[in-house]
C-alpha positions as CSV (number, residue, x, y, z in Angstrom):
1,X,-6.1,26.6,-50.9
2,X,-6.3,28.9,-48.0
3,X,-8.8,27.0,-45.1
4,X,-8.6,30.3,-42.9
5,X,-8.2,28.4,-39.9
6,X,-5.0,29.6,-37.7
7,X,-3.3,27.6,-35.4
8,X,-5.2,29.6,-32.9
9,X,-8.5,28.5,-33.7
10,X,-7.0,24.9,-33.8
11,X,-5.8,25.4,-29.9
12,X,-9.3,27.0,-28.9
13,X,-11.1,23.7,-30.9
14,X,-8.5,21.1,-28.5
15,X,-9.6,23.7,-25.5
16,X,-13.0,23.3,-26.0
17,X,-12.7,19.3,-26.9
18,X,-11.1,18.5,-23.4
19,X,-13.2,21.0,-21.8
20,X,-16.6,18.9,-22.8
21,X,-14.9,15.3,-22.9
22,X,-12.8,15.1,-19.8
23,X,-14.3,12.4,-18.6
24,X,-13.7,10.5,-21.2
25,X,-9.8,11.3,-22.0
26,X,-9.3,10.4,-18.3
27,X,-11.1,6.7,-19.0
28,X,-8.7,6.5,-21.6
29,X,-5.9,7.7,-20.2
30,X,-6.6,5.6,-16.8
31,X,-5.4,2.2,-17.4
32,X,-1.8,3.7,-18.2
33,X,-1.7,5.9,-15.3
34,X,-2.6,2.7,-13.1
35,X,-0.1,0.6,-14.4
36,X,2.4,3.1,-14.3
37,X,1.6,3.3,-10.3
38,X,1.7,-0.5,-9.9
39,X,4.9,-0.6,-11.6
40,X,6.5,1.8,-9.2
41,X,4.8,0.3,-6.2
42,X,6.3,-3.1,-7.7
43,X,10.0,-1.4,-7.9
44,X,9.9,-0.5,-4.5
45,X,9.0,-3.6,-3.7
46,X,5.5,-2.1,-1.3
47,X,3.3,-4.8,-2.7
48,X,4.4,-8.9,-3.8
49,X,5.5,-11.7,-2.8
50,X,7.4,-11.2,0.5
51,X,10.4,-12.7,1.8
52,X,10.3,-14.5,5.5
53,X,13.7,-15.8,5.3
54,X,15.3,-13.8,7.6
55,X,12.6,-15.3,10.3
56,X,12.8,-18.2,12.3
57,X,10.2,-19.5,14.7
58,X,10.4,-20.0,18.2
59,X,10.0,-22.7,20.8
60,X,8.4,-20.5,23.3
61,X,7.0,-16.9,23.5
62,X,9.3,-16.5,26.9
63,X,13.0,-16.6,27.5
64,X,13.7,-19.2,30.4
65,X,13.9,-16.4,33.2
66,X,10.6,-15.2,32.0
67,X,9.0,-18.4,32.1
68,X,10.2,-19.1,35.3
69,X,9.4,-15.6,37.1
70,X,6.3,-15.9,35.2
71,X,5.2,-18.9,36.9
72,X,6.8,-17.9,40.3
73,X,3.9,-14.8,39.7
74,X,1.0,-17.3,39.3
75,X,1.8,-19.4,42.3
76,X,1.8,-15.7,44.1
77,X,-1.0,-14.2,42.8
78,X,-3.5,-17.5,42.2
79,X,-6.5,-17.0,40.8
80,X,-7.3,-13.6,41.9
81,X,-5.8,-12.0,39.1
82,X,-5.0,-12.7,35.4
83,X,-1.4,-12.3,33.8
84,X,-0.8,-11.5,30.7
85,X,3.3,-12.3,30.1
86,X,3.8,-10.2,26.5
């Protein structure tokens, strides 16, 4: 039973299918591309929990020296100007 249809015609039928419906192979096909992207972004490690271990907070925002030329500088200057230290 010959359905004279070539594989041709069967390609220029898919052409003309994604031509019209784009939009909607692209909905489908959009949920795998964007977990595919958060996976990657998850492997390199650009988005999720960070780690602050390596941190440690400190007493003061000035070493010694600095906090003792900075307030050496505000006895100078007074009132007439403001100093902002960092």
């Amino acid at each position: 039973m010959d359905l004279g249809i070539s594989v041709l015609d069967v390609f220029y039928m898919m052409g003309v299918v994604i031509v019209k419906f784009w939009w909607v192979i692209l909905i489908l096909m959009a949920p795998g591309i964007l977990n595919l992207v958060i996976k990657r972004m998850k492997k390199d490690k650009k988005i999720g929990p960070h780690d602050f271990s390596k941190y440690a907070l400190r007493k003061s925002v000035l070493t010694k020296n600095e906090l003792k030329f900075y307030e050496s500088l505000k006895e100078v200057v007074g009132e007439k100007q403001v100093i902002y230290p960092r």
